[in-house]
PDB file of N, CA, C and O in Angstrom:
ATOM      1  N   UNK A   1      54.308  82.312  22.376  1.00  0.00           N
ATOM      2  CA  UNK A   1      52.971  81.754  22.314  1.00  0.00           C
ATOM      3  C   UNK A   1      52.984  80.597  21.333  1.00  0.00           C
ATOM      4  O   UNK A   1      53.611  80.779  20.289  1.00  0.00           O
ATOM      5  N   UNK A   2      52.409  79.486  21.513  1.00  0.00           N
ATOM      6  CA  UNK A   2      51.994  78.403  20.657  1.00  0.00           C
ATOM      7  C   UNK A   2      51.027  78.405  20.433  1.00  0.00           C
ATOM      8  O   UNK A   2      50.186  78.656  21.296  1.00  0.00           O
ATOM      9  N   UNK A   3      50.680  78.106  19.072  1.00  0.00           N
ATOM     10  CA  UNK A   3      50.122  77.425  18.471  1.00  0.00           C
ATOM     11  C   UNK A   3      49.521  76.047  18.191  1.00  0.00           C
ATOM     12  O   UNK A   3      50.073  75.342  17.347  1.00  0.00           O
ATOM     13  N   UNK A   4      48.372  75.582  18.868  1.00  0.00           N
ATOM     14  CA  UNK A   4      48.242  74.377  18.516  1.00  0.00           C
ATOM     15  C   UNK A   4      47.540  73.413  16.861  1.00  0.00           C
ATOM     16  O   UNK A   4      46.660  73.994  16.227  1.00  0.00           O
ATOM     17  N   UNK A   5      47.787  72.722  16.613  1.00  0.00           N
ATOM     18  CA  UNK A   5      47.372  72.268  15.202  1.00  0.00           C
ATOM     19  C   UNK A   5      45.971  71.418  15.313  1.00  0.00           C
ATOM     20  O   UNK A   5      45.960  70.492  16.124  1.00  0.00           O
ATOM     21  N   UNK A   6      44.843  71.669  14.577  1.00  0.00           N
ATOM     22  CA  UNK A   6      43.938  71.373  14.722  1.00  0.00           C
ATOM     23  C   UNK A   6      43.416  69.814  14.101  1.00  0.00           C
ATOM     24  O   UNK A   6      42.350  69.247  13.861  1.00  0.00           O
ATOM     25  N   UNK A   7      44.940  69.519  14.009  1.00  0.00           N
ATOM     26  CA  UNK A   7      45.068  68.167  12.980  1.00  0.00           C
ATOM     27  C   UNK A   7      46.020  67.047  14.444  1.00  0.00           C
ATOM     28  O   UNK A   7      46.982  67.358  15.145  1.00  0.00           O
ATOM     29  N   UNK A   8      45.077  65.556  14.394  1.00  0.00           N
ATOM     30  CA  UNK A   8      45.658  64.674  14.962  1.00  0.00           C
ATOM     31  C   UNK A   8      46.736  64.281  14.498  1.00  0.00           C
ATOM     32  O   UNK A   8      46.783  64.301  13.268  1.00  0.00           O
ATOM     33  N   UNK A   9      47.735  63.888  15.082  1.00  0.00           N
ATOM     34  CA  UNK A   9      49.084  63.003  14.272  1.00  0.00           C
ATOM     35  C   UNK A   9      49.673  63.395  13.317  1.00  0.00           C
ATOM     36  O   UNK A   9      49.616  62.773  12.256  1.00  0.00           O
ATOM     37  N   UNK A  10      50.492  64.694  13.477  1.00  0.00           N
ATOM     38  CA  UNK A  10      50.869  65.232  12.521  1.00  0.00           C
ATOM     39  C   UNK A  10      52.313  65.077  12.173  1.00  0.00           C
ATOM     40  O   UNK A  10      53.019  66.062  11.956  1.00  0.00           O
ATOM     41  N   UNK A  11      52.743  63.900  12.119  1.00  0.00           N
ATOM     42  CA  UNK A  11      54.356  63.544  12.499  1.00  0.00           C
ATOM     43  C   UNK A  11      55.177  64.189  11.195  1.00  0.00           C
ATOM     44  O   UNK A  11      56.354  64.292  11.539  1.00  0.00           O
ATOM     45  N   UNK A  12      54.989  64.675   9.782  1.00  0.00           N
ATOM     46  CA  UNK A  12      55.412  64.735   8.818  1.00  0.00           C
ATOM     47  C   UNK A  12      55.753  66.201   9.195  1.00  0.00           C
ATOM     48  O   UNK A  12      56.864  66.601   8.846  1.00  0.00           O
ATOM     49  N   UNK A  13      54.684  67.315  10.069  1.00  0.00           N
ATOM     50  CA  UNK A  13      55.354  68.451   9.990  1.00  0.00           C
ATOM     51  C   UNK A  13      56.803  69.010  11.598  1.00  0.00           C
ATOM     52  O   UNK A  13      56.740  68.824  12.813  1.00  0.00           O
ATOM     53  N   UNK A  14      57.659  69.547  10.901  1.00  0.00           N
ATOM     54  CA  UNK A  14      58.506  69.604  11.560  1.00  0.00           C
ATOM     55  C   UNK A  14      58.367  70.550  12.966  1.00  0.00           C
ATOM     56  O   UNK A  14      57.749  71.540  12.576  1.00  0.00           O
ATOM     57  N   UNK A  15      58.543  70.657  13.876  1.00  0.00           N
ATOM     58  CA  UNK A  15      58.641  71.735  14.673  1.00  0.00           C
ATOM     59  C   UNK A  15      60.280  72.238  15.281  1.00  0.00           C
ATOM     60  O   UNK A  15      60.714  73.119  16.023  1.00  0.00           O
ATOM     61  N   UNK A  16      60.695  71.399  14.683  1.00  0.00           N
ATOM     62  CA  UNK A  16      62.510  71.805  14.848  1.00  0.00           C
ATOM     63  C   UNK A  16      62.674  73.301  13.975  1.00  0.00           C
ATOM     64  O   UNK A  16      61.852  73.572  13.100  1.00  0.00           O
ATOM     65  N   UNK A  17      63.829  74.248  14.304  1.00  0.00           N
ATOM     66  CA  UNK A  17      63.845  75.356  13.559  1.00  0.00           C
ATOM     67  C   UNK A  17      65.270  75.294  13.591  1.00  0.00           C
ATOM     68  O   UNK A  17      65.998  75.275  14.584  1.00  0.00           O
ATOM     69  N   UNK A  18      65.640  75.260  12.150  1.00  0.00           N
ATOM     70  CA  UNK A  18      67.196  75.471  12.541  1.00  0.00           C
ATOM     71  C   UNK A  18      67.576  77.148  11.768  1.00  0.00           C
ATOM     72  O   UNK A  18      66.833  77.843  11.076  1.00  0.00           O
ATOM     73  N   UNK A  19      68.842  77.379  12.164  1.00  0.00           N
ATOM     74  CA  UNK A  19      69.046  78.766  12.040  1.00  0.00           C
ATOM     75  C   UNK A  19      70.232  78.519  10.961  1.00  0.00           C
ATOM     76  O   UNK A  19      70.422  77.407  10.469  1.00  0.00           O
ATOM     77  N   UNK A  20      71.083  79.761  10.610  1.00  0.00           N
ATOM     78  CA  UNK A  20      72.102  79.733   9.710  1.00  0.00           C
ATOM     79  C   UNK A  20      72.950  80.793  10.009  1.00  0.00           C
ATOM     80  O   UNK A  20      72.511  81.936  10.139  1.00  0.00           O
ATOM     81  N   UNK A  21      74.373  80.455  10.155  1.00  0.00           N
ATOM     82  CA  UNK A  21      75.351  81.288  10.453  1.00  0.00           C
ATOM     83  C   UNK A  21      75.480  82.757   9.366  1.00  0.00           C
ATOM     84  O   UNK A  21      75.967  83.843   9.682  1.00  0.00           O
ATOM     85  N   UNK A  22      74.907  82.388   8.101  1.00  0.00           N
ATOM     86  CA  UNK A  22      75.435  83.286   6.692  1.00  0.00           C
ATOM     87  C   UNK A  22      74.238  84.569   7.104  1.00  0.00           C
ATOM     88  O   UNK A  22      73.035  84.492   7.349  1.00  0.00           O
ATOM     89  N   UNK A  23      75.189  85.739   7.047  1.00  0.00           N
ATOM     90  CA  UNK A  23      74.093  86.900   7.838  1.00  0.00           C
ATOM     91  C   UNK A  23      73.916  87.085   6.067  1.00  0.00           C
ATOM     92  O   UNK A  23      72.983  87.873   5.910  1.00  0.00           O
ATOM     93  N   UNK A  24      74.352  86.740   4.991  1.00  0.00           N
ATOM     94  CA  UNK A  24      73.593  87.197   3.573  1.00  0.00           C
ATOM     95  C   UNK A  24      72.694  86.495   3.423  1.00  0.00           C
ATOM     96  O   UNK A  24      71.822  87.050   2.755  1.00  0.00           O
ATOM     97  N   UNK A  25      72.311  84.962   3.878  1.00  0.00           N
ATOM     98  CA  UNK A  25      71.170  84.576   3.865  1.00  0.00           C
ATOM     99  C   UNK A  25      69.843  85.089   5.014  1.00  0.00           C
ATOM    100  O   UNK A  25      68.681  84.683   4.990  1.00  0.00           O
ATOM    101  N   UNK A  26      70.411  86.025   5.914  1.00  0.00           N
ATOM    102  CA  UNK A  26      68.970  86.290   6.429  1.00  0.00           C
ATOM    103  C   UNK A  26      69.053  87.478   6.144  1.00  0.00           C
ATOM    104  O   UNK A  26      68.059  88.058   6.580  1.00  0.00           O
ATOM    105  N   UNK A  27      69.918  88.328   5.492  1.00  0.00           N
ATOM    106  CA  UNK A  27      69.172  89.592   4.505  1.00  0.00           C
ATOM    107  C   UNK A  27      68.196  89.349   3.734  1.00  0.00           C
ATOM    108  O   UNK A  27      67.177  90.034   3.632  1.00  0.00           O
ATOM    109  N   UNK A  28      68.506  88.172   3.041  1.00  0.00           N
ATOM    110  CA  UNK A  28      68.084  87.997   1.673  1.00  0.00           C
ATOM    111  C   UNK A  28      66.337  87.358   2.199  1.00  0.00           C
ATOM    112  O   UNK A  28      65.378  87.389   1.427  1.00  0.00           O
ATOM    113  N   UNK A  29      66.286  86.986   3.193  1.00  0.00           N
ATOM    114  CA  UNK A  29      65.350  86.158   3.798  1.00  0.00           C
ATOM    115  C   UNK A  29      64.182  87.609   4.457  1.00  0.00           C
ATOM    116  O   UNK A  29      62.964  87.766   4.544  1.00  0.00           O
ATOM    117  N   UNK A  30      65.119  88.229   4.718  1.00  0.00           N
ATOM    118  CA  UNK A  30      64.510  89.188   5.679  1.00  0.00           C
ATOM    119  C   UNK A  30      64.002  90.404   4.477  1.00  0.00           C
ATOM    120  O   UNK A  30      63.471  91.305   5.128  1.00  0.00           O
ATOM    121  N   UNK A  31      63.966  90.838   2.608  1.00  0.00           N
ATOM    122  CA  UNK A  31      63.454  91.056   2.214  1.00  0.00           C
ATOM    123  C   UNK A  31      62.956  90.559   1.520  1.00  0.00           C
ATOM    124  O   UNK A  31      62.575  91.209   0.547  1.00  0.00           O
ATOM    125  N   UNK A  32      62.677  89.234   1.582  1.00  0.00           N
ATOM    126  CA  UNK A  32      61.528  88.521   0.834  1.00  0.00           C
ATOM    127  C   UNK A  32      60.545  88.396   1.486  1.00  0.00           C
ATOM    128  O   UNK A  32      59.457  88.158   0.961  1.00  0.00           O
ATOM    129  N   UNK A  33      60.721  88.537   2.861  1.00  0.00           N
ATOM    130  CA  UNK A  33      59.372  88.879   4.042  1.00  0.00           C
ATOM    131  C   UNK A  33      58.684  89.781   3.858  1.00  0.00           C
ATOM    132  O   UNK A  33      57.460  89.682   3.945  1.00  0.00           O
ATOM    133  N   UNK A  34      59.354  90.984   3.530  1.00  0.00           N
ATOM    134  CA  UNK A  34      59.207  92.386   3.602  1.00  0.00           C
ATOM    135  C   UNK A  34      58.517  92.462   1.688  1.00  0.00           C
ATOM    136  O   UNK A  34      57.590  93.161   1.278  1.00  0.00           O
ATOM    137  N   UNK A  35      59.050  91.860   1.199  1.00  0.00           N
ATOM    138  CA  UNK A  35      57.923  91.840  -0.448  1.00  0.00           C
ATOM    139  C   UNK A  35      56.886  90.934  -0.287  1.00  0.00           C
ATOM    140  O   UNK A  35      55.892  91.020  -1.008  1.00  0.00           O
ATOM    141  N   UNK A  36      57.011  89.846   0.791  1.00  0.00           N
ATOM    142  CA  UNK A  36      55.707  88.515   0.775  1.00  0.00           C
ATOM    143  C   UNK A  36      54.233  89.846   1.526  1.00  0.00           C
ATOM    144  O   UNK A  36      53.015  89.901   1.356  1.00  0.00           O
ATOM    145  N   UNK A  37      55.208  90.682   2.326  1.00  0.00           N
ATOM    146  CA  UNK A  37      54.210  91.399   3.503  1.00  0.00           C
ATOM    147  C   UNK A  37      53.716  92.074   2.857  1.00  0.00           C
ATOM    148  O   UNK A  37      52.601  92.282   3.336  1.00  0.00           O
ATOM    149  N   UNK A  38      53.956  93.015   1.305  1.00  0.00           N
ATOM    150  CA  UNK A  38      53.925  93.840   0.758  1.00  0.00           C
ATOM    151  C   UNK A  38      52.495  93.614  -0.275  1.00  0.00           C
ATOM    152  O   UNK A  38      51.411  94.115  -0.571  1.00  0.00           O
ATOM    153  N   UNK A  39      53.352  92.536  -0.533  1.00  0.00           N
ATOM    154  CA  UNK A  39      51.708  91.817  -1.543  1.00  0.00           C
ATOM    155  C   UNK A  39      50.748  90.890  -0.858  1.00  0.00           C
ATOM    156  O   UNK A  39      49.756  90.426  -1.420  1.00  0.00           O
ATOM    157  N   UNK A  40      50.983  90.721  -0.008  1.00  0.00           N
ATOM    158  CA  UNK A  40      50.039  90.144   1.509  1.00  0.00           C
ATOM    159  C   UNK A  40      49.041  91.644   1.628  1.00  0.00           C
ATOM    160  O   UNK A  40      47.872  91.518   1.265  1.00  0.00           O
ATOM    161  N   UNK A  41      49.424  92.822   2.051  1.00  0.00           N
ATOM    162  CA  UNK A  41      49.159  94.064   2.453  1.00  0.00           C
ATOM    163  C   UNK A  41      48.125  94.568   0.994  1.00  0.00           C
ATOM    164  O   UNK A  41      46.963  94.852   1.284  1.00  0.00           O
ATOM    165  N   UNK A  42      48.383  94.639   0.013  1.00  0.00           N
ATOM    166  CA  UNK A  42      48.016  94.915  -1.256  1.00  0.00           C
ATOM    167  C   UNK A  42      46.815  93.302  -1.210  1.00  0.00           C
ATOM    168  O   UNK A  42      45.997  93.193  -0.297  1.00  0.00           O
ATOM    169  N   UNK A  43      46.882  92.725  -1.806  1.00  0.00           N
ATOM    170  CA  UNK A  43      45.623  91.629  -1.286  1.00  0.00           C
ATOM    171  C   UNK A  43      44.662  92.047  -0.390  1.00  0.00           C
ATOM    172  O   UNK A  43      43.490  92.118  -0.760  1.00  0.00           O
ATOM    173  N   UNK A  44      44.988  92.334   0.733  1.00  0.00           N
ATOM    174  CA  UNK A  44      44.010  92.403   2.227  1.00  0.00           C
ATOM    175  C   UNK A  44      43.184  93.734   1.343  1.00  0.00           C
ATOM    176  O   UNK A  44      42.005  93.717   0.990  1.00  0.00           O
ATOM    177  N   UNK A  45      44.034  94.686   1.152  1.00  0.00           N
ATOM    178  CA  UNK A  45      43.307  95.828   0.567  1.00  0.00           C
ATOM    179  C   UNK A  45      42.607  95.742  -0.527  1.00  0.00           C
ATOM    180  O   UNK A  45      41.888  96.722  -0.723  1.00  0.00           O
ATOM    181  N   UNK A  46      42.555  94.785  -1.434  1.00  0.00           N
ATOM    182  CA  UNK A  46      41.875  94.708  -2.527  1.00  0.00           C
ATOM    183  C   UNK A  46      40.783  93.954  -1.898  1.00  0.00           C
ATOM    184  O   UNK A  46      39.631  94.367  -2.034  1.00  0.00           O
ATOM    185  N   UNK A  47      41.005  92.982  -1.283  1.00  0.00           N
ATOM    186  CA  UNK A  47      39.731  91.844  -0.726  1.00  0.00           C
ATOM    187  C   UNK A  47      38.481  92.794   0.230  1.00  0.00           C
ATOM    188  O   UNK A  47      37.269  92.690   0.041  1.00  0.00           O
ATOM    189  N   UNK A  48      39.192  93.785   1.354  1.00  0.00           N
ATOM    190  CA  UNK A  48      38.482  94.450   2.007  1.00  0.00           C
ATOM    191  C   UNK A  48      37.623  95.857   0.870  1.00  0.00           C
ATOM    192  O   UNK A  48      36.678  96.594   1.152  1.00  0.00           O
ATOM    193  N   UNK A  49      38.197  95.791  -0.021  1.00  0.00           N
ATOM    194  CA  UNK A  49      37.394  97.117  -1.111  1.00  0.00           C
ATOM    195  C   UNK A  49      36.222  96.144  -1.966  1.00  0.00           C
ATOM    196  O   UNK A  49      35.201  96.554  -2.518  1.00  0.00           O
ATOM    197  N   UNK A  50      36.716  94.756  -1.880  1.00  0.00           N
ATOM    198  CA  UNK A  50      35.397  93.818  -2.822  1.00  0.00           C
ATOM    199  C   UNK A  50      34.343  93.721  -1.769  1.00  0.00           C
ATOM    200  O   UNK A  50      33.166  93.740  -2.129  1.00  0.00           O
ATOM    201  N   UNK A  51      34.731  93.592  -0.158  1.00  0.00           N
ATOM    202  CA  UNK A  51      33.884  92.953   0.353  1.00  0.00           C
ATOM    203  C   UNK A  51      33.120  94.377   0.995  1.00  0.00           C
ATOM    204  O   UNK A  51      32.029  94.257   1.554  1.00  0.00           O
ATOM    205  N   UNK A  52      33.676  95.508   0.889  1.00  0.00           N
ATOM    206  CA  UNK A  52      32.404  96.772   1.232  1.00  0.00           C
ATOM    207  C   UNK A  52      31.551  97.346   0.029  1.00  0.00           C
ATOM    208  O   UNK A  52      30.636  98.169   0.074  1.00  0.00           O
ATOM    209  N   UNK A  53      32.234  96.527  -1.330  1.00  0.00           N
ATOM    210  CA  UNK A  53      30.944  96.808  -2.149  1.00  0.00           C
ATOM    211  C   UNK A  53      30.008  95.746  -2.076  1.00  0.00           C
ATOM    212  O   UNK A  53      29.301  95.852  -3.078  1.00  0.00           O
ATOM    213  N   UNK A  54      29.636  94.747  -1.377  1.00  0.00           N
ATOM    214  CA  UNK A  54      29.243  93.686  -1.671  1.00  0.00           C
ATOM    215  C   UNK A  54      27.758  94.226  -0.798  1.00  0.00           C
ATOM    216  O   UNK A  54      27.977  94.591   0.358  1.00  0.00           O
ATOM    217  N   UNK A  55      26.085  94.306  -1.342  1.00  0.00           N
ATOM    218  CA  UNK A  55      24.905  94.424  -0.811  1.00  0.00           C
ATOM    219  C   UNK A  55      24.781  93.830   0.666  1.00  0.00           C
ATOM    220  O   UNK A  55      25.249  92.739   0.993  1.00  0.00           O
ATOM    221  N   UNK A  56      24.076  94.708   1.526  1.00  0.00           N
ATOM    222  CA  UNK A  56      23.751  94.294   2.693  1.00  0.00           C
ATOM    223  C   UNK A  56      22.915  93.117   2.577  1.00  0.00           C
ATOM    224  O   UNK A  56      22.043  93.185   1.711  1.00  0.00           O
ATOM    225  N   UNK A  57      22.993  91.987   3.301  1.00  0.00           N
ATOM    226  CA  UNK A  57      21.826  91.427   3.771  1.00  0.00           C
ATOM    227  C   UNK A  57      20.480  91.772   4.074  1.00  0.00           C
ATOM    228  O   UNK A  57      20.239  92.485   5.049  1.00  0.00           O
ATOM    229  N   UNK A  58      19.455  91.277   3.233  1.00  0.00           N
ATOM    230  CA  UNK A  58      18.105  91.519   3.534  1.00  0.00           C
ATOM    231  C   UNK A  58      17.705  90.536   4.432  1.00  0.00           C
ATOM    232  O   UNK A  58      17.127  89.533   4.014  1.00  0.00           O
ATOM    233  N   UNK A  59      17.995  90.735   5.900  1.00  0.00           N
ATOM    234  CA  UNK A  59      17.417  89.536   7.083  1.00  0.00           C
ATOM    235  C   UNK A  59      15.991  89.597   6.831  1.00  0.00           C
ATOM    236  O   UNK A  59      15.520  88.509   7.163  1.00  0.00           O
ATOM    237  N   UNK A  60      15.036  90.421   6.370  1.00  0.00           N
ATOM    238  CA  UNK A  60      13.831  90.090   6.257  1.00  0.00           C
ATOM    239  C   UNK A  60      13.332  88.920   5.355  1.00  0.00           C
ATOM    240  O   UNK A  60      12.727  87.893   5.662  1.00  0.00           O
ATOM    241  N   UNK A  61      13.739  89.354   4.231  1.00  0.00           N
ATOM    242  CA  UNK A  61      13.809  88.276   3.595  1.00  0.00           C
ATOM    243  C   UNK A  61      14.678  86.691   3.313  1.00  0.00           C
ATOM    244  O   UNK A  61      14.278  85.673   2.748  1.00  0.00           O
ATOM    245  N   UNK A  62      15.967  86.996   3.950  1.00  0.00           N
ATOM    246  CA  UNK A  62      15.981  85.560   4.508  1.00  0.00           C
ATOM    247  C   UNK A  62      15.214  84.311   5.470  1.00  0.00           C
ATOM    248  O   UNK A  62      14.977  83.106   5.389  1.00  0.00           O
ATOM    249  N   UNK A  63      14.943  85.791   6.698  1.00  0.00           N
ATOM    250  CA  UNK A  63      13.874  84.995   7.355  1.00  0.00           C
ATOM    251  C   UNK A  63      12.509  83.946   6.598  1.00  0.00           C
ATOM    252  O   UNK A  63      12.187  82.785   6.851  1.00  0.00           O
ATOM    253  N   UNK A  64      12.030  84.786   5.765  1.00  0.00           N
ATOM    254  CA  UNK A  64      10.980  84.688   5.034  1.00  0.00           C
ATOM    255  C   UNK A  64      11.308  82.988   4.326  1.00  0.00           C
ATOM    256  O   UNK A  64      10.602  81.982   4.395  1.00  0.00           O
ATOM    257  N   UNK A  65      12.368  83.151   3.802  1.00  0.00           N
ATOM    258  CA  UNK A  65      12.441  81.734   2.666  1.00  0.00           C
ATOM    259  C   UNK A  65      12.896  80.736   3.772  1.00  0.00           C
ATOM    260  O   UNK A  65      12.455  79.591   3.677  1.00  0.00           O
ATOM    261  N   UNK A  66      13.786  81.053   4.885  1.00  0.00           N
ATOM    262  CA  UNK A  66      13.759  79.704   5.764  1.00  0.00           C
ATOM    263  C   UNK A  66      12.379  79.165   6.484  1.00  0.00           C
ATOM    264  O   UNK A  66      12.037  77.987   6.375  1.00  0.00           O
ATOM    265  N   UNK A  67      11.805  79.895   7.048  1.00  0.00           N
ATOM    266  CA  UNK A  67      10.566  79.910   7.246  1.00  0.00           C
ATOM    267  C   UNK A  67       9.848  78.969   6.051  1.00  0.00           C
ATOM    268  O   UNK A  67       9.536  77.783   6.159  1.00  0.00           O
ATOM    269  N   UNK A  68       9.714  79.664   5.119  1.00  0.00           N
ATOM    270  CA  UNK A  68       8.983  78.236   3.693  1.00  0.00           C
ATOM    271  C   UNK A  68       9.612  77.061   3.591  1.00  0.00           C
ATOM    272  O   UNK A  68       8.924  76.066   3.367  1.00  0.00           O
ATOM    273  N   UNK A  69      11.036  76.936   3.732  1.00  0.00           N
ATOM    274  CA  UNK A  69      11.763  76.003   3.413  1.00  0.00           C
ATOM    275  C   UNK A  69      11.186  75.026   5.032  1.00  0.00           C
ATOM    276  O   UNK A  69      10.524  73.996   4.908  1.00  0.00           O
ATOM    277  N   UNK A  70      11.493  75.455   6.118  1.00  0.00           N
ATOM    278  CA  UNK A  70      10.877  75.075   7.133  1.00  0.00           C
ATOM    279  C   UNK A  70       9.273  74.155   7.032  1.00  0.00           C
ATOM    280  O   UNK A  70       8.933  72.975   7.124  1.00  0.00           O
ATOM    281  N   UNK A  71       8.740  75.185   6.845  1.00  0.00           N
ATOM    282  CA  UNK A  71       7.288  74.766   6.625  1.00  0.00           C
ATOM    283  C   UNK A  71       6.916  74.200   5.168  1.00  0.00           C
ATOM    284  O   UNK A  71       5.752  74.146   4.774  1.00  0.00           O
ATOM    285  N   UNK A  72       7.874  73.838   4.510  1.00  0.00           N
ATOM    286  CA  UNK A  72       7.577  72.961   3.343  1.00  0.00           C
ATOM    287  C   UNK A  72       6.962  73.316   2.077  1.00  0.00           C
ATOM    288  O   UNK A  72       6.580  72.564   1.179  1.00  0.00           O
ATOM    289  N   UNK A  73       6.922  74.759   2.160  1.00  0.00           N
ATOM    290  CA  UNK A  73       6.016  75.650   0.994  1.00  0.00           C
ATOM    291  C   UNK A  73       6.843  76.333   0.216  1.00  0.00           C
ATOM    292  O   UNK A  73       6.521  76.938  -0.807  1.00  0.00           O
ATOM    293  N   UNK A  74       7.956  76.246   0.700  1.00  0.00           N
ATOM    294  CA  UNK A  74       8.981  76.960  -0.493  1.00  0.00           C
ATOM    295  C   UNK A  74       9.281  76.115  -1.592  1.00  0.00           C
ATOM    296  O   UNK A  74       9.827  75.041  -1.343  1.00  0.00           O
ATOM    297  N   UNK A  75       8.982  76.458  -2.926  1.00  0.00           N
ATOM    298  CA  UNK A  75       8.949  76.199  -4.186  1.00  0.00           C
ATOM    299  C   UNK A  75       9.873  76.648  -4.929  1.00  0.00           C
ATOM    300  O   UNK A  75       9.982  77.870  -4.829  1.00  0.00           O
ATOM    301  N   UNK A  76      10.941  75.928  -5.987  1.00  0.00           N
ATOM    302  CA  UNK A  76      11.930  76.286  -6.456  1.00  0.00           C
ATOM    303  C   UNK A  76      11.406  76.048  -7.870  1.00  0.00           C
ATOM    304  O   UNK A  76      10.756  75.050  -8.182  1.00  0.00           O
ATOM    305  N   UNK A  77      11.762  77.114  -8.767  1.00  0.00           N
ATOM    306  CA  UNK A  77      10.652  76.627 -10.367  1.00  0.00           C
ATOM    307  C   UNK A  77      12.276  76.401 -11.125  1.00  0.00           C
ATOM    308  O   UNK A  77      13.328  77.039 -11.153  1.00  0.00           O
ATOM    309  N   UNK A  78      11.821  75.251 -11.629  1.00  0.00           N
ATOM    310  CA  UNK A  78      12.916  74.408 -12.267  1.00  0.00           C
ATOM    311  C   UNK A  78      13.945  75.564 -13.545  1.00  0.00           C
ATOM    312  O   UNK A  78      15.158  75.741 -13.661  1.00  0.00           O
ATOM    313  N   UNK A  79      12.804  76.111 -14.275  1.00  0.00           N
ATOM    314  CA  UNK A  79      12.672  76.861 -15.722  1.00  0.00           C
ATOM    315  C   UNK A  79      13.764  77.964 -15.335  1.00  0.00           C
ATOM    316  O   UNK A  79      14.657  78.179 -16.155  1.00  0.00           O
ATOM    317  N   UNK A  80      13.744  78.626 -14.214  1.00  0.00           N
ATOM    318  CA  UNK A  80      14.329  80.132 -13.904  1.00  0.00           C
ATOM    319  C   UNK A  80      15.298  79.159 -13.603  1.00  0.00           C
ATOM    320  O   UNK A  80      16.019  78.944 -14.578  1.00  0.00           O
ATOM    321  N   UNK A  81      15.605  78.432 -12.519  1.00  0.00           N
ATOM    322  CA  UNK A  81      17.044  77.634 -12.134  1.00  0.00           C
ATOM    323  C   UNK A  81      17.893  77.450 -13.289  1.00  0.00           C
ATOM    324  O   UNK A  81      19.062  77.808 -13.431  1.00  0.00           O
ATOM    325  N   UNK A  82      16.987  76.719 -14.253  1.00  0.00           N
ATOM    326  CA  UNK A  82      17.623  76.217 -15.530  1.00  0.00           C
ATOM    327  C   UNK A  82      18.366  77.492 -16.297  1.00  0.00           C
ATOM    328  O   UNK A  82      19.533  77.670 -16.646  1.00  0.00           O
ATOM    329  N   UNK A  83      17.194  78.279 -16.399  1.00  0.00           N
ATOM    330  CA  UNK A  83      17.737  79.578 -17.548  1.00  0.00           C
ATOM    331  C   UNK A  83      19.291  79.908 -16.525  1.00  0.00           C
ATOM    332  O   UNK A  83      20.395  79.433 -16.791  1.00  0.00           O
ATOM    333  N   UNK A  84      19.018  80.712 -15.498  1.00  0.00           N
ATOM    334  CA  UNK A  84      19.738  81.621 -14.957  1.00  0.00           C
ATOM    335  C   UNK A  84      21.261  80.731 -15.070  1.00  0.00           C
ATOM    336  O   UNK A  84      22.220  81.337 -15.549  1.00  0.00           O
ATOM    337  N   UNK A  85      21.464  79.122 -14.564  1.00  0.00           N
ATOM    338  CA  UNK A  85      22.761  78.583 -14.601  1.00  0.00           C
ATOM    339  C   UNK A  85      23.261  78.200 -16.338  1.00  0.00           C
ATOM    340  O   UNK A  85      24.259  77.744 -16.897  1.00  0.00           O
ATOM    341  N   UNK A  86      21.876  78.709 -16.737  1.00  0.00           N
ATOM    342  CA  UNK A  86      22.905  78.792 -18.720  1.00  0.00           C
ATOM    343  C   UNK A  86      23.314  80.152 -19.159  1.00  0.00           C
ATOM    344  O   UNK A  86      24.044  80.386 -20.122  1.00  0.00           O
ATOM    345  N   UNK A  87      22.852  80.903 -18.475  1.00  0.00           N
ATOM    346  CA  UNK A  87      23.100  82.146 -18.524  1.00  0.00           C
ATOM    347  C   UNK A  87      24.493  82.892 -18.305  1.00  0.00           C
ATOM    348  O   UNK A  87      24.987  83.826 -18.935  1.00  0.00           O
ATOM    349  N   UNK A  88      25.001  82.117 -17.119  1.00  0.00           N
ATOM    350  CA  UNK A  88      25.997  82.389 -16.198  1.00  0.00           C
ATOM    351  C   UNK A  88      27.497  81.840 -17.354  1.00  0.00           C
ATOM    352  O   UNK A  88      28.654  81.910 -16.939  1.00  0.00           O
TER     353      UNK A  88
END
């Protein structure tokens, strides 16, 4: 299966693959895959445990502020903006 690149004119990246006779270089190749997959695997699992603690969406209330923002009545008070990004 290919892959196509979502980038015009991409002459700098290669699509040639060359191989290597030395079977110690594709051991050596073939467990650095196997440690890249490892902490690839460990990542996914940490990212998927941040993102099921993370609060549901209140669609009600999103609706609500696009709706103002829409209709021109949504009001942003400078004072709370201000505090909350000195806060942070």
């Amino acid at each position: 299966m290919r892959i196509a690149l979502n980038v015009p004119n991409t002459p700098d990246i290669s699509t040639d693959r060359t191989s290597t006779s030395s079977a110690s270089t594709e051991s050596t190749s073939g467990a650095s895959q196997v440690d890249k997959f490892s902490t690839d695997s460990v990542s996914l699992n940490s990212l998927s445990a941040q993102a099921l603690q993370l609060p549901e969406v209140r669609h009600d209330k999103v609706d609500q502020v696009r709706q103002q923002i829409a209709d021109g009545s949504y009001k942003v008070d400078a004072q709370k903006t201000a505090a909350a990004m000195l806060a942070a």
